[in-house]
ROFIPA-642793 format. One line per 10 residues: their letters; for each residue z, y, x of N, C-alpha, C. Coordinates in Angstrom, 3 decimals. Example, Ala and Ser with C-alpha at 12.3 -4.5 7.8 and 13.67 -1.06 7.14 Angstrom:
! residues 2
as) 7.800,-5.690,13.190,7.800,-4.500,12.300,7.800,-3.300,13.200; 7.080,-2.250,12.850,7.140,-1.060,13.670,7.870,0.030,12.900 .
This chain:
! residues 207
xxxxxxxxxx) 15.033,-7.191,0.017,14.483,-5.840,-0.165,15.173,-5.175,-1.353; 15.587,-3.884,-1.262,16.666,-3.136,-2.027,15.438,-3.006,-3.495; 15.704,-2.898,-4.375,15.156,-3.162,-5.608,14.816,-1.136,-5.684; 13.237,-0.561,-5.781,13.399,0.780,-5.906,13.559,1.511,-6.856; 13.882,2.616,-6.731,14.318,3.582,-7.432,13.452,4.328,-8.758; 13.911,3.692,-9.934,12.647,4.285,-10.903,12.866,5.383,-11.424; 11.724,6.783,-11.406,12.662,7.596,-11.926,11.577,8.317,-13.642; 11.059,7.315,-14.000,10.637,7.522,-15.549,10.092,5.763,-15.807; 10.051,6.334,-17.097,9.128,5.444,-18.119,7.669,4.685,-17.641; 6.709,6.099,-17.534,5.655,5.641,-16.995,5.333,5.106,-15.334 .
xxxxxxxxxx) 6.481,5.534,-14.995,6.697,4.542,-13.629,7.066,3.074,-13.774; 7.810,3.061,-14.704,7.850,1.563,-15.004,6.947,0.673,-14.789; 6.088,1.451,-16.208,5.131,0.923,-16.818,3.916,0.458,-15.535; 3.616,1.656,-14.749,2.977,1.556,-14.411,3.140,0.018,-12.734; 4.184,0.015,-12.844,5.018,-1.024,-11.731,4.558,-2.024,-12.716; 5.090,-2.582,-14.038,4.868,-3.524,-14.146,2.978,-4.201,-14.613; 2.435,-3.773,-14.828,0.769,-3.386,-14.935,0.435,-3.915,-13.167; 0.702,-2.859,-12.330,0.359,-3.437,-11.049,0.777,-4.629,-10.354; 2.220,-5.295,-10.792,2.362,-6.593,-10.796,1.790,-7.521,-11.394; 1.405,-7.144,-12.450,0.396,-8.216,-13.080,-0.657,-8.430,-12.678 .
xxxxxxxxxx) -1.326,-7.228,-12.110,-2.610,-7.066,-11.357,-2.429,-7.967,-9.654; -1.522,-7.754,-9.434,-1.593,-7.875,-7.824,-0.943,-9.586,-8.462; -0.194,-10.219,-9.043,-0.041,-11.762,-9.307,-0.858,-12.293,-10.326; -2.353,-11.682,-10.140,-3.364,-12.181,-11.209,-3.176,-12.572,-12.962; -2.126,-11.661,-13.385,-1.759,-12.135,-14.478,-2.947,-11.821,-15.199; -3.788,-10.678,-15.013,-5.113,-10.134,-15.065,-6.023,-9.953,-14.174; -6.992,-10.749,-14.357,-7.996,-10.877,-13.809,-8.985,-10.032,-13.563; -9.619,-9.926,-12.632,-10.722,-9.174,-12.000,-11.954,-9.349,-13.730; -12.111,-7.741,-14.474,-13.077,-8.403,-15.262,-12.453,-8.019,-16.790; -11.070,-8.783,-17.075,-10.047,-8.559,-17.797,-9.622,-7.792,-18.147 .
xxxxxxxxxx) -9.592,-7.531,-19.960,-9.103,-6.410,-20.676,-7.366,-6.256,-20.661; -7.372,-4.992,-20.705,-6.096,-4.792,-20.168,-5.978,-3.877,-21.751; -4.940,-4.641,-23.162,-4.370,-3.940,-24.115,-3.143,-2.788,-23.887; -3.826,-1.776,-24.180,-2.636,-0.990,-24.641,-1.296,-1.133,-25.701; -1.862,-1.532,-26.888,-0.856,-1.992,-27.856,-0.337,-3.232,-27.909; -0.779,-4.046,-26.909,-0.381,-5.085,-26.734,0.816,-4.682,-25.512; 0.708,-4.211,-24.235,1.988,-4.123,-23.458,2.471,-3.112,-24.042; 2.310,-2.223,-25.131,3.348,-1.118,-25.275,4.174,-2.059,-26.149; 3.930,-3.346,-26.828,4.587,-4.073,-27.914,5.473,-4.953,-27.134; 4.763,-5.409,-25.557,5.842,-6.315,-25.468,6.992,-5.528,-24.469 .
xxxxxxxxxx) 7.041,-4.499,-24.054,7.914,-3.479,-23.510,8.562,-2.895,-24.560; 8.335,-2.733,-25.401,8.967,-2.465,-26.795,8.727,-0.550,-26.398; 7.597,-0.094,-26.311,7.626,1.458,-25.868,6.464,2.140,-26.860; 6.301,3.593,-26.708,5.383,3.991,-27.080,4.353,3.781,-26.363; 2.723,3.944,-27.215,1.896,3.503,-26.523,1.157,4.471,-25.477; 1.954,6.099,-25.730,1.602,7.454,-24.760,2.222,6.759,-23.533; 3.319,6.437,-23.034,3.458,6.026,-21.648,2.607,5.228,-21.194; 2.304,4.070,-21.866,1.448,3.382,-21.268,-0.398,3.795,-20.930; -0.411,4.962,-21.601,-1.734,5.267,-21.263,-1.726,6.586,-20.356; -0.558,7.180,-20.163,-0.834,7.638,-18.827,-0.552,6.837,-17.579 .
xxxxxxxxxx) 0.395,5.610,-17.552,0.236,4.589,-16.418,-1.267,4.054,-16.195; -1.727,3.591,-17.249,-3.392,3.486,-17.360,-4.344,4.433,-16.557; -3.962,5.703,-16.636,-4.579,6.548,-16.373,-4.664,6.964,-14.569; -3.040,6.472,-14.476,-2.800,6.753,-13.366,-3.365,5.584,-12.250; -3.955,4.203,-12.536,-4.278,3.089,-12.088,-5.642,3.079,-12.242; -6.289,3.779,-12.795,-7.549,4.258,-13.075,-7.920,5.256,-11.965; -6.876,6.056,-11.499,-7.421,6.762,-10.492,-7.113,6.321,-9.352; -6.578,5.008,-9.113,-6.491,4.290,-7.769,-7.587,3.499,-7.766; -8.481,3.266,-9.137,-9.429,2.291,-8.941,-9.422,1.154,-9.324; -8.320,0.795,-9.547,-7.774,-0.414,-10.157,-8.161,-0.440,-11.106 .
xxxxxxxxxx) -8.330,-0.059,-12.232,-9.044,-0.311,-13.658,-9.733,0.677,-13.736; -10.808,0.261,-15.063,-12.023,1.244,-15.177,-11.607,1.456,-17.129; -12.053,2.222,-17.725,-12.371,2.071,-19.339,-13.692,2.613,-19.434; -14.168,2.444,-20.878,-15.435,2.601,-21.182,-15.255,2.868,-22.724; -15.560,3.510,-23.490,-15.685,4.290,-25.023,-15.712,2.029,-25.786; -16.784,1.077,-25.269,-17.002,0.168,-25.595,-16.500,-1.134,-25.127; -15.864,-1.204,-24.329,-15.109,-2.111,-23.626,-14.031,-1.954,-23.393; -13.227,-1.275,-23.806,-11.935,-0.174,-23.480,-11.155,-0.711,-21.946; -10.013,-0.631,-21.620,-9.492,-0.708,-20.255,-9.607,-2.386,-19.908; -9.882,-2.340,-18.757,-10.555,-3.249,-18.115,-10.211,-3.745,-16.537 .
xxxxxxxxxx) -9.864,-4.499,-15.702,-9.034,-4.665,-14.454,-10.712,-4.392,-13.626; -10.991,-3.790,-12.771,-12.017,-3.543,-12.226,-12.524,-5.063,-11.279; -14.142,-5.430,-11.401,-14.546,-6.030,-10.754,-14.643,-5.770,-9.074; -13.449,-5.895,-8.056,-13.533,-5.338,-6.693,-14.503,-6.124,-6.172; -14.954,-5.325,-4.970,-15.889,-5.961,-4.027,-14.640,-5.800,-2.553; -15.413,-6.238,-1.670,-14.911,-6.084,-0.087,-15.443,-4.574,0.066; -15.861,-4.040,-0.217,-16.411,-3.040,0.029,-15.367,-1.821,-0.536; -14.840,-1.643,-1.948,-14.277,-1.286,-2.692,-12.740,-1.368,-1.609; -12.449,-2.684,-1.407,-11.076,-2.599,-0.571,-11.066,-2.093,0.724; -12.588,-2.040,1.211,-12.256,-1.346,2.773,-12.460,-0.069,2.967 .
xxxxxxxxxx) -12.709,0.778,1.320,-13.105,2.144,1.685,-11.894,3.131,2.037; -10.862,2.304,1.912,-9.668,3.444,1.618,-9.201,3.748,2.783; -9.673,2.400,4.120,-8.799,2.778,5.562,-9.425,3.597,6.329; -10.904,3.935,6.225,-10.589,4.913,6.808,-9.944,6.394,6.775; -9.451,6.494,5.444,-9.138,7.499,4.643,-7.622,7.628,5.729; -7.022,6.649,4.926,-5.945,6.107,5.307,-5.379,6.874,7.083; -6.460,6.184,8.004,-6.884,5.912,9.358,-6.451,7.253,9.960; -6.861,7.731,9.145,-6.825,9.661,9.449,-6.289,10.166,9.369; -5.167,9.847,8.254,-3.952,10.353,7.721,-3.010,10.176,8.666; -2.772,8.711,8.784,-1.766,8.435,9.629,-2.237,8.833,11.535 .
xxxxxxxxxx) -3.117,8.900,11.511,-3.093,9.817,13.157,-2.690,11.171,13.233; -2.650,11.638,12.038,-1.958,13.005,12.267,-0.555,13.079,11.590; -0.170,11.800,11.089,0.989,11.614,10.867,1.891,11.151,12.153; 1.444,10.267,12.669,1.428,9.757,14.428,1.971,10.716,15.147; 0.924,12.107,15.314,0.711,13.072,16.368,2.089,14.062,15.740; 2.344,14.071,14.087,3.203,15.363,14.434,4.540,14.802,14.319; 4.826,13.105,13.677,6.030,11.900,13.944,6.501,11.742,15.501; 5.647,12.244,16.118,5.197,11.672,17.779,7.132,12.122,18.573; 7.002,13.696,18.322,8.502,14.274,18.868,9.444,13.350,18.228; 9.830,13.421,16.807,11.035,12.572,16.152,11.044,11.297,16.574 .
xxxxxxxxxx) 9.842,10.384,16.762,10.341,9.290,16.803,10.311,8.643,18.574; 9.699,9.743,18.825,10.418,9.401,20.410,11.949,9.420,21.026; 12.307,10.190,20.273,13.727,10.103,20.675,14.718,9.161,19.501; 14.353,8.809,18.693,14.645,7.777,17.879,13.805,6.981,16.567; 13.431,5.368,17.126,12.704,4.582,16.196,13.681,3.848,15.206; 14.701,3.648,14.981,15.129,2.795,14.400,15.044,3.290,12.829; 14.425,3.528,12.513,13.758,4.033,10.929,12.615,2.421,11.214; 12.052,2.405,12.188,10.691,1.434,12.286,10.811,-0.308,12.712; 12.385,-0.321,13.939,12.822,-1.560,14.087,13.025,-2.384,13.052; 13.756,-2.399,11.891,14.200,-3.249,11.161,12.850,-3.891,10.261 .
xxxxxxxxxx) 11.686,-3.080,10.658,10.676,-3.923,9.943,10.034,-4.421,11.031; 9.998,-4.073,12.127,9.388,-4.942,13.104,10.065,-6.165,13.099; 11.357,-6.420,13.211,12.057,-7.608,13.178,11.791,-8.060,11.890; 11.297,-7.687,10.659,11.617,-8.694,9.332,9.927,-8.765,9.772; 9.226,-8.031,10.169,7.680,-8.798,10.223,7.539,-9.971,11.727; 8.359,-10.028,12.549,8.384,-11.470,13.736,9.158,-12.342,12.599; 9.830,-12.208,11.716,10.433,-13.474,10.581,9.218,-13.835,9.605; 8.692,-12.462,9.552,7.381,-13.126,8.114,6.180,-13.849,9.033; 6.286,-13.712,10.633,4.970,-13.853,10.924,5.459,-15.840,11.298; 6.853,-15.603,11.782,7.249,-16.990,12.083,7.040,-18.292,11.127 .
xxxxxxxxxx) 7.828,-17.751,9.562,7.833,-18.251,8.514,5.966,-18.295,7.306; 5.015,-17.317,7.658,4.012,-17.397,7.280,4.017,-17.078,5.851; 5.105,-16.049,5.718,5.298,-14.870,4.319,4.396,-14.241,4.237; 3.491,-14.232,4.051,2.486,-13.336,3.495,2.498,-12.126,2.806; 3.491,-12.368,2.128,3.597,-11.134,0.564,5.110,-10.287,1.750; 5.828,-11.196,2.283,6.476,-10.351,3.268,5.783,-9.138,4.667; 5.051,-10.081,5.098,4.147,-9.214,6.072,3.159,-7.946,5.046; 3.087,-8.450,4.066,2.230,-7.053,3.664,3.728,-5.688,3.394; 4.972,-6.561,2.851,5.977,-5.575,2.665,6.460,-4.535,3.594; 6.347,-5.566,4.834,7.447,-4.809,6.009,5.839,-3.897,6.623 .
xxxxxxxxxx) 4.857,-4.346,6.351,4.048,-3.408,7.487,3.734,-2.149,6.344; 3.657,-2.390,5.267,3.778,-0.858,4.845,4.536,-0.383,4.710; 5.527,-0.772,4.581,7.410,0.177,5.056,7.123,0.416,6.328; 6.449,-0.225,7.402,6.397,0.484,8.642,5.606,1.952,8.758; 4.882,1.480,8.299,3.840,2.714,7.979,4.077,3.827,7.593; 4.703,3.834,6.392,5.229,4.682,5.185,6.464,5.229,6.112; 7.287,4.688,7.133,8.273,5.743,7.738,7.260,6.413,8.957; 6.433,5.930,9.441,5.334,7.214,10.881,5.606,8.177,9.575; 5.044,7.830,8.395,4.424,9.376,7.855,5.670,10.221,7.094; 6.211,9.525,6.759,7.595,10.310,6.346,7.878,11.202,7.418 .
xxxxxxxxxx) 8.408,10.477,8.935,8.698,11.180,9.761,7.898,12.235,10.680; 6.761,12.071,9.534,6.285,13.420,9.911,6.246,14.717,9.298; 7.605,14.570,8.381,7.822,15.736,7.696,6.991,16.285,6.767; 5.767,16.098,6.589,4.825,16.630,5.892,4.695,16.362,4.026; 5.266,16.951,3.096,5.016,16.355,2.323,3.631,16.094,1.057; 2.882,17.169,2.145,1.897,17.017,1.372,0.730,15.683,1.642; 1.124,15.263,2.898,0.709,13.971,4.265,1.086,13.098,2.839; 2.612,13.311,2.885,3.423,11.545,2.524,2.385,11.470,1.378; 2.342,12.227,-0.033,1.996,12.345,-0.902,0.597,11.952,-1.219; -0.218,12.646,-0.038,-1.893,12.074,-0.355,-1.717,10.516,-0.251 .
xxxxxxxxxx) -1.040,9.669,1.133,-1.323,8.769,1.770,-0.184,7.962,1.031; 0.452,8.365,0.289,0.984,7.092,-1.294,-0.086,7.253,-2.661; -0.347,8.321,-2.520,-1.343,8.252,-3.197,-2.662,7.125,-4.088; -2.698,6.534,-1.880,-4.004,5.742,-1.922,-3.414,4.376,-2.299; -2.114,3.905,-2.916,-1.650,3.107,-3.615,-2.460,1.693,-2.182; -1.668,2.242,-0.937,-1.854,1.166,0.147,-1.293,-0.139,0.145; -0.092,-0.216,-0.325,0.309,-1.291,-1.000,-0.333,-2.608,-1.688; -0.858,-1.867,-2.668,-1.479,-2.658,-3.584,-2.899,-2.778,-2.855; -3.476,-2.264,-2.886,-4.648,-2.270,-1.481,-4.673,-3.789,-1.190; -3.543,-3.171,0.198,-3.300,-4.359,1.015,-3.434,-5.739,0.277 .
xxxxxxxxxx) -2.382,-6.173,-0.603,-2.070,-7.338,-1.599,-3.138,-7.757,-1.907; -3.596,-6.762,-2.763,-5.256,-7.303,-3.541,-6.558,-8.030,-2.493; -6.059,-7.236,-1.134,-7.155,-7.474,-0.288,-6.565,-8.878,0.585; -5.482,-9.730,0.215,-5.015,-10.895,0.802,-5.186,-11.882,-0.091; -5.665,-11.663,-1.477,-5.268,-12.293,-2.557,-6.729,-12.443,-2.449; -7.550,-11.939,-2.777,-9.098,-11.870,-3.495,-10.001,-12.199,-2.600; -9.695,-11.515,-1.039,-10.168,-12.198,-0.031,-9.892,-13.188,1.090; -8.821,-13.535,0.599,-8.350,-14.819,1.184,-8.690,-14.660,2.764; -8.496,-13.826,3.576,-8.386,-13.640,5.326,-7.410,-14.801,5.945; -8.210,-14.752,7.149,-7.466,-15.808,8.020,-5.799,-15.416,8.068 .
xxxxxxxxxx) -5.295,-16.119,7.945,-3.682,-15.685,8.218,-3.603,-14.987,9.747; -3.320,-13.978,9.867,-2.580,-13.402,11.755,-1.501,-12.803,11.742; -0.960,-13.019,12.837,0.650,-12.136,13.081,0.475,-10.562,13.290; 1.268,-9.652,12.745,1.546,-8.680,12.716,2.784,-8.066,13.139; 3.604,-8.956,14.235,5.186,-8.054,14.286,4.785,-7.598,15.880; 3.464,-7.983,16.403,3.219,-7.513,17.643,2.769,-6.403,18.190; 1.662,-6.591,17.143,0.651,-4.890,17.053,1.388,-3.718,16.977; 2.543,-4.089,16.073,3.660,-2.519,14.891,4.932,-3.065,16.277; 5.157,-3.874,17.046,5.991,-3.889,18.154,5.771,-3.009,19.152; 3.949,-2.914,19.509,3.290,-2.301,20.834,3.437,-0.989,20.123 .
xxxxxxxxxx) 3.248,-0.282,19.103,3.739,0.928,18.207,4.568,1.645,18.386; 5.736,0.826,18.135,7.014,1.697,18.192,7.329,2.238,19.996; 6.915,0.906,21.042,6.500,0.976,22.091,6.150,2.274,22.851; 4.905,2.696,21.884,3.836,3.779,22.474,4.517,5.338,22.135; 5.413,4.789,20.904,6.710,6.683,20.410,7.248,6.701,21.421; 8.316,5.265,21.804,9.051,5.443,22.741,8.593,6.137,24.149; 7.402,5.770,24.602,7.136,6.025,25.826,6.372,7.571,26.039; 6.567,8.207,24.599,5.744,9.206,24.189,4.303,9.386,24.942; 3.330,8.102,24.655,2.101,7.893,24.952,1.418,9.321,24.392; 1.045,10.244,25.046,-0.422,11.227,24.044,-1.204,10.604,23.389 .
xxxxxxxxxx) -1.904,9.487,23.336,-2.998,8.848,22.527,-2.586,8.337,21.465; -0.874,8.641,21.171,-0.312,7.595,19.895,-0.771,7.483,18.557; -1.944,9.038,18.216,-2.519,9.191,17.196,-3.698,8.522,17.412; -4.300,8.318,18.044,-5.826,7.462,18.152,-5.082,5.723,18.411; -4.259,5.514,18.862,-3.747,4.693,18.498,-3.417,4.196,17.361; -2.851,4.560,16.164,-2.164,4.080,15.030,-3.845,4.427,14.342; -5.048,5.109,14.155,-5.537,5.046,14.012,-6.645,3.980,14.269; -7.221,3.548,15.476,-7.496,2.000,15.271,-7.048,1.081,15.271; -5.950,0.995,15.319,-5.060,-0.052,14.421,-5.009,-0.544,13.024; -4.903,0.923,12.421,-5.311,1.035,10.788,-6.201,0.766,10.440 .
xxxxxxx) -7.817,0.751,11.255,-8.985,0.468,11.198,-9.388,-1.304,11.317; -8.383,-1.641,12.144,-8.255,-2.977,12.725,-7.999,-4.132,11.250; -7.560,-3.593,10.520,-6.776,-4.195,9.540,-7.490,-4.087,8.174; -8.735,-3.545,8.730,-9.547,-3.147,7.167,-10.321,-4.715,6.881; -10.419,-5.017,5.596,-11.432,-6.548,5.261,-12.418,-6.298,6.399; -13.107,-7.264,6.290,-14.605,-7.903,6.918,-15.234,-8.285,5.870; -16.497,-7.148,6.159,-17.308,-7.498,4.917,-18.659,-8.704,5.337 .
């Protein structure tokens, strides 16, 4: 996977914070120092508190005047509120992707094939990669940038991760479901938006 494109400081920051979060370097519960990662990044401590800020509004951490920043205690509940959000987005990402990618998917193949390798091999942290790169091109290719923008927003990514990590789900294959997908552009199915929509639904925890 091509290493992405950073284009500030507090993007960094805020990348490396969510790696720590999503490889438990911090725990559910766990104070999260400001002057402590602005010291070992060697940065000021203003970037790091608008990355804070910005992970705060995904939910991921909470602060308090008395406890200061803090990795939020998730529930199952907490991780399944976002798909249907999600669910909605991408059906009308679906419906207006529907023309472009009928006449060409290969924006979507190359992750269908690296997710039949993650599902073969039992990559986990791969299958969460390639199915939100799958995802993330329906909505691109739906031109919309105010679409792409809400629905990165909901920091699905990390979502996902947190919700494989914390709730430990049965392992299942995924290069079949996002196979029958690309399938349903090609054949320019009408239902392709209520389609990718319970699909998205399909994939939410079990509480």
């Amino acid at each position: 996977m091509a290493t992405p494109v950073v284009h500030s400081l507090r993007e960094q920051i805020r990348e490396h914070i969510l790696e720590g979060i999503v490889e438990g370097r911090w725990q559910p519960g766990e104070r999260i120092v400001e002057r402590r990662i602005a010291a070992e990044l060697a940065v000021s401590q203003t970037p790091v508190r608008e990355a804070l800020r910005e992970l705060e509004s995904l939910r991921l951490i909470e602060s308090s005047p008395n406890k200061g920043v803090r990795v939020r205690e998730l529930t199952a509940t907490d991780l399944k509120e976002s798909y249907p959000v999600r669910a909605g987005l991408e059906q009308v990402a679906a419906e207006l992707a529907a023309p472009v990618l009928a006449e060409d998917v290969s924006a979507l193949e190359p992750e269908v094939a690296a997710l039949y390798e993650a599902d073969r091999t039992g990559d986990g942290e791969a299958q969460v990669r390639h199915t939100v790169a799958f995802h993330r091109e329906i909505v691109k290719a739906a031109g919309n940038a105010v679409l792409l923008h809400t629905w990165e927003s909901l920091g699905i990514e990390v979502w996902t991760t947190l919700s494989i990590r914390w709730l430990s789900p049965e392992p299942r294959a995924h290069a079949e479901d996002h196979a029958e997908i690309v399938a349903a552009f090609r054949r320019r199915d009408p239902a392709i938006g209520e389609l990718l929509k319970t699909h998205v639904l399909s994939c939410a925890p079990r509480i």
